[in-house]
Structure formats: structure tokens, C-alpha cells
N, CA, C and O of each residue as an XYZ file, in Angstrom:
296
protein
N      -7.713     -3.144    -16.680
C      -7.068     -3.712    -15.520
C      -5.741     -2.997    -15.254
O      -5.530     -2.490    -14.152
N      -4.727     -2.942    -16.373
C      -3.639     -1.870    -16.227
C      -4.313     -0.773    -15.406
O      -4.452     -0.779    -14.183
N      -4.592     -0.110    -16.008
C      -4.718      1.215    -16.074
C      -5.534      1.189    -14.200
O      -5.328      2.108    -13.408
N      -6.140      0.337    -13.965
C      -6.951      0.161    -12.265
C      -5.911     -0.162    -11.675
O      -6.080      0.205    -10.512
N      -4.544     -0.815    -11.811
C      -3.651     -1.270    -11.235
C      -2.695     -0.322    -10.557
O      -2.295     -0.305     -9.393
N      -2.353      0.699    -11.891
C      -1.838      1.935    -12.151
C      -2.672      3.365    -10.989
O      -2.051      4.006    -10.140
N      -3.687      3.472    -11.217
C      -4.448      4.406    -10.309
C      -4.025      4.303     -9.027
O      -3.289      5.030     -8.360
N      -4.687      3.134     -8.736
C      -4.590      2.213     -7.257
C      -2.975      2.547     -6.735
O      -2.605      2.887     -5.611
N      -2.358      2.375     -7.681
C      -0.788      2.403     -7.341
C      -0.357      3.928     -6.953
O       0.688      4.146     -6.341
N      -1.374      5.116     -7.417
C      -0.597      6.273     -7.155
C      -1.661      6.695     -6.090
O      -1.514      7.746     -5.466
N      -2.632      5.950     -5.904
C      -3.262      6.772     -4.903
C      -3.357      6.310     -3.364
O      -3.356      6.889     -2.278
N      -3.439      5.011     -3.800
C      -2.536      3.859     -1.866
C      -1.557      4.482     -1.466
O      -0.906      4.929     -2.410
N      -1.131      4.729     -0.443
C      -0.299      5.209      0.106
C       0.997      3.773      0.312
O       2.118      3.935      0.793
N       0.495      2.596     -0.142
C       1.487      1.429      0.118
C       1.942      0.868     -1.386
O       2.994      0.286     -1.650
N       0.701      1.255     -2.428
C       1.144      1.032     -3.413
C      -0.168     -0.651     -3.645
O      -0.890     -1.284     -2.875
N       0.137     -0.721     -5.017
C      -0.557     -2.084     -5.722
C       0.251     -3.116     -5.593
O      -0.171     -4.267     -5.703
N       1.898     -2.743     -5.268
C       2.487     -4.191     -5.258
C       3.295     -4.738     -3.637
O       4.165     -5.589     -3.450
N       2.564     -3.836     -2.664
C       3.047     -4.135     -1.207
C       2.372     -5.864     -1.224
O       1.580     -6.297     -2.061
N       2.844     -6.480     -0.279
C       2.200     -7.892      0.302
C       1.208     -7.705      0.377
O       0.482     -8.370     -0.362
N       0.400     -6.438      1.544
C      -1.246     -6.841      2.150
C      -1.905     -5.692      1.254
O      -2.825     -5.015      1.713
N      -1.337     -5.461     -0.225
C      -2.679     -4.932     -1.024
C      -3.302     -5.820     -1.274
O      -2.970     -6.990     -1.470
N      -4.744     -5.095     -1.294
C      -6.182     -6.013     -1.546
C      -6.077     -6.655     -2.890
O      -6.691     -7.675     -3.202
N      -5.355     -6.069     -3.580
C      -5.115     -6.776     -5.472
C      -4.090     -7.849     -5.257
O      -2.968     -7.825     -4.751
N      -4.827     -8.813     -5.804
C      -4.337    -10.171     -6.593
C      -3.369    -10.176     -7.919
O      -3.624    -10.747     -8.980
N      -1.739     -9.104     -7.489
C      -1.555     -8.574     -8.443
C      -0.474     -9.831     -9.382
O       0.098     -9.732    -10.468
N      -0.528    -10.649     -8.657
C       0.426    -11.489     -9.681
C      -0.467    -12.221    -10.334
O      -0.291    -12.606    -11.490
N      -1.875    -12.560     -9.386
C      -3.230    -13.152    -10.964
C      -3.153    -12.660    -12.284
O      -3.067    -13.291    -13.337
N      -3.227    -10.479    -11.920
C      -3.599     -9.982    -12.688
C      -2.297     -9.522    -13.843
O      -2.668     -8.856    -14.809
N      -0.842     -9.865    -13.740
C       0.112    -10.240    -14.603
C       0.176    -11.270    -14.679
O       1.163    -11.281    -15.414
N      -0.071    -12.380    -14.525
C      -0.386    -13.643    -15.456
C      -1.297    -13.020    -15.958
O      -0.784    -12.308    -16.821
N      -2.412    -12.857    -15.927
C      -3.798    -12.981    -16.918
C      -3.217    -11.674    -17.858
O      -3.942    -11.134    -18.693
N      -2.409    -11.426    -17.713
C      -1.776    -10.296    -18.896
C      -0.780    -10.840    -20.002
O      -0.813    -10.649    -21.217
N       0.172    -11.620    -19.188
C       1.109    -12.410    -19.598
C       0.654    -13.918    -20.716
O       1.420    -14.397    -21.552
N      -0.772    -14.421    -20.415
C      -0.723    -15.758    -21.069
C      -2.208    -15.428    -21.949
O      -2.987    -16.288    -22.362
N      -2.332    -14.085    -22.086
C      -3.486    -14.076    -22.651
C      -3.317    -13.626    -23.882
O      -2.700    -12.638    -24.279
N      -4.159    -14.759    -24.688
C      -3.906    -15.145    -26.345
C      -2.489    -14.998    -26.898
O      -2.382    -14.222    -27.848
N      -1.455    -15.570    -26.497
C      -0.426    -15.503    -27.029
C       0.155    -16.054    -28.457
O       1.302    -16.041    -28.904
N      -1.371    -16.663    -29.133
C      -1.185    -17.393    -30.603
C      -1.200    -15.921    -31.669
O      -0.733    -15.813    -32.802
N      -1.985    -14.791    -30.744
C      -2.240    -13.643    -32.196
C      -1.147    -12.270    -32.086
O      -1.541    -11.357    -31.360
N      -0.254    -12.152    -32.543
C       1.184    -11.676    -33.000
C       0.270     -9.758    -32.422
O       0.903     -8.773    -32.041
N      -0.636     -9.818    -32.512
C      -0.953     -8.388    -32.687
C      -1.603     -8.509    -31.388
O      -0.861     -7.759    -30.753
N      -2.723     -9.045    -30.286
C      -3.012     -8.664    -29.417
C      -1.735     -9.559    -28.162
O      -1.832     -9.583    -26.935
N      -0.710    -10.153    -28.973
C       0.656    -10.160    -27.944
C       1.008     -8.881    -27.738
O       0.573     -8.259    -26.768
N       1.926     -8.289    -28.724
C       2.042     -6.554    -28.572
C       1.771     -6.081    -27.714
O       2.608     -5.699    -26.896
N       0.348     -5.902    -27.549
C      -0.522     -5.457    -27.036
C      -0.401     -5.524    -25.380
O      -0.265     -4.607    -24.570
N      -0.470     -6.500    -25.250
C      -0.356     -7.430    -23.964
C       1.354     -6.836    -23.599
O       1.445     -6.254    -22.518
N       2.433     -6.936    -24.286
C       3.093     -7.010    -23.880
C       3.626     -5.398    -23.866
O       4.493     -4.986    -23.095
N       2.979     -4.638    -24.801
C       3.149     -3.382    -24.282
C       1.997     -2.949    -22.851
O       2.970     -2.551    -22.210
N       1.298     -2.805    -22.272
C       0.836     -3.003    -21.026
C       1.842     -3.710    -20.310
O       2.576     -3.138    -19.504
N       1.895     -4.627    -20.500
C       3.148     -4.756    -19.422
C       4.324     -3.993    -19.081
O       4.770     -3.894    -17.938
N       4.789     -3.478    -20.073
C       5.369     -2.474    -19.981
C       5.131     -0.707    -19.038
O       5.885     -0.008    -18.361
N       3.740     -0.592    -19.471
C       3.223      0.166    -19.236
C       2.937      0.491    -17.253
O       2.842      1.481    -16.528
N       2.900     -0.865    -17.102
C       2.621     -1.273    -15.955
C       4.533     -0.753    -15.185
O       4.697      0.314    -14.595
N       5.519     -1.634    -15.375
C       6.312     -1.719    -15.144
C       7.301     -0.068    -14.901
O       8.039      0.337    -14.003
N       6.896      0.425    -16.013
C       7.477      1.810    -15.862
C       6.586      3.114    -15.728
O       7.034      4.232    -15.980
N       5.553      2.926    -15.395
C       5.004      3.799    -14.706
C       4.403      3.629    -13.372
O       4.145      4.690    -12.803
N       4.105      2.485    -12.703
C       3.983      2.028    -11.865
C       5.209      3.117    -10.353
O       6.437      3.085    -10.434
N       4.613      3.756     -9.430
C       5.273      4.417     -8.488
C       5.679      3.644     -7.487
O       6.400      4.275     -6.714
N       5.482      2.331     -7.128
C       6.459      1.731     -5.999
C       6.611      0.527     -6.118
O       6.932     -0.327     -5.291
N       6.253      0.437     -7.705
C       7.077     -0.862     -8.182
C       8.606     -1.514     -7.515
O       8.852     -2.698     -7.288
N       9.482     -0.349     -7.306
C      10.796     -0.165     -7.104
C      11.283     -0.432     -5.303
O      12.382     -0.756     -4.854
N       9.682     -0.078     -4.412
C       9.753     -0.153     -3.564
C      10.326     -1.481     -2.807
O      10.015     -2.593     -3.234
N      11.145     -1.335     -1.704
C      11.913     -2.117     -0.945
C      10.557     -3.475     -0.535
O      10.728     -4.686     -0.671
N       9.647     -2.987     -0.175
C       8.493     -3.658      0.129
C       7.790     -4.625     -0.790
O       7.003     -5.514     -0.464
N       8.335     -4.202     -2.345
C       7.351     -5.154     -3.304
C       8.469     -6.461     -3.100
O       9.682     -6.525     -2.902
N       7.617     -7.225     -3.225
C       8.470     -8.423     -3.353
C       8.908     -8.909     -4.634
O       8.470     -8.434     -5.681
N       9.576     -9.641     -4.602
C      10.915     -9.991     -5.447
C      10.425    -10.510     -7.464
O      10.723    -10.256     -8.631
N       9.299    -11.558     -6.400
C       8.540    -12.264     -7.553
C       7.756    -11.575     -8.502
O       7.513    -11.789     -9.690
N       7.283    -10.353     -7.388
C       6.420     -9.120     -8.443
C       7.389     -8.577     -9.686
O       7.236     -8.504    -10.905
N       8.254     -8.301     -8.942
C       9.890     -7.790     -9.835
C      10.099     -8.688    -11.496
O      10.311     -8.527    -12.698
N       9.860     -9.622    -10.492
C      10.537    -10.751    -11.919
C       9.191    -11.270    -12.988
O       9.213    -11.819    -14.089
N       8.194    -10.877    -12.215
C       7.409    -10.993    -13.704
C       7.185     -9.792    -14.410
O       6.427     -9.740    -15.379
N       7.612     -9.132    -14.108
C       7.379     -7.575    -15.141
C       8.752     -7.455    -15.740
O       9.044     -6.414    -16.329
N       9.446     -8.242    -15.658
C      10.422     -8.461    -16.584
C      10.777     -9.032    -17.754
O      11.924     -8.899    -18.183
């Protein structure tokens, strides 16, 4: 899912985190964010992807993503 998020993001010309992308992208950071958070090792995991997402992501930064996208990749 990263990594489709990531693609999508360099090859849209608006990006994965504009308003009218077709991705459900704050579903798909929750379902990153709350998934299995009891096992210390696929947290990591989870929470490195998020990362992953966050700083490689190309218009994350953009004036256009909205605010809320911002604050969960934080």
C-alpha cells in the first residue's frame, strides 16, 4: 500500500495527497497507523512506512494537501 501510494504520488501530476485524488488516503494512514499495535516488532514496521511515506512522498509538502493529511504523518 506504501509503496502504491508512493508511485501514484510521483506519477499524478496532483499528487496522492491533493483533495480530488481517487485514494482514500487518510483510510490508508489509519490502516497503517492502528494496525497491530500490541506486537513491538510489526509496530516498527508500521511506523517505519510511515515514515517512508512522509519523506519520500513528492507533494506531501504541497500547498494543496490538506492540513489533516500533514498531521497524521506526524
Amino acid at each position: 500500500m506504501t509503496g502504491s501510494i508512493i508511485l501514484n504520488d510521483i506519477i499524478s501530476p496532483l499528487g496522492s495527497f491533493h483533495k480530488k485524488t481517487p485514494i482514500r488516503i487518510k483510510e490508508c494512514i489509519m490502516q497503517l497507523k492502528n494496525y497491530n499495535q500490541e506486537d513491538p516488532l510489526i509496530c516498527e514496521t508500521t511506523k517505519s512506512l510511515l515514515d517512508t511515506l512522509r519523506f519520500t512522498s513528492k507533494h506531501i509538502q504541497d500547498p494543496e494537501t490538506p492540513g489533516y493529511i500533514k498531521a497524521l504523518l506526524i
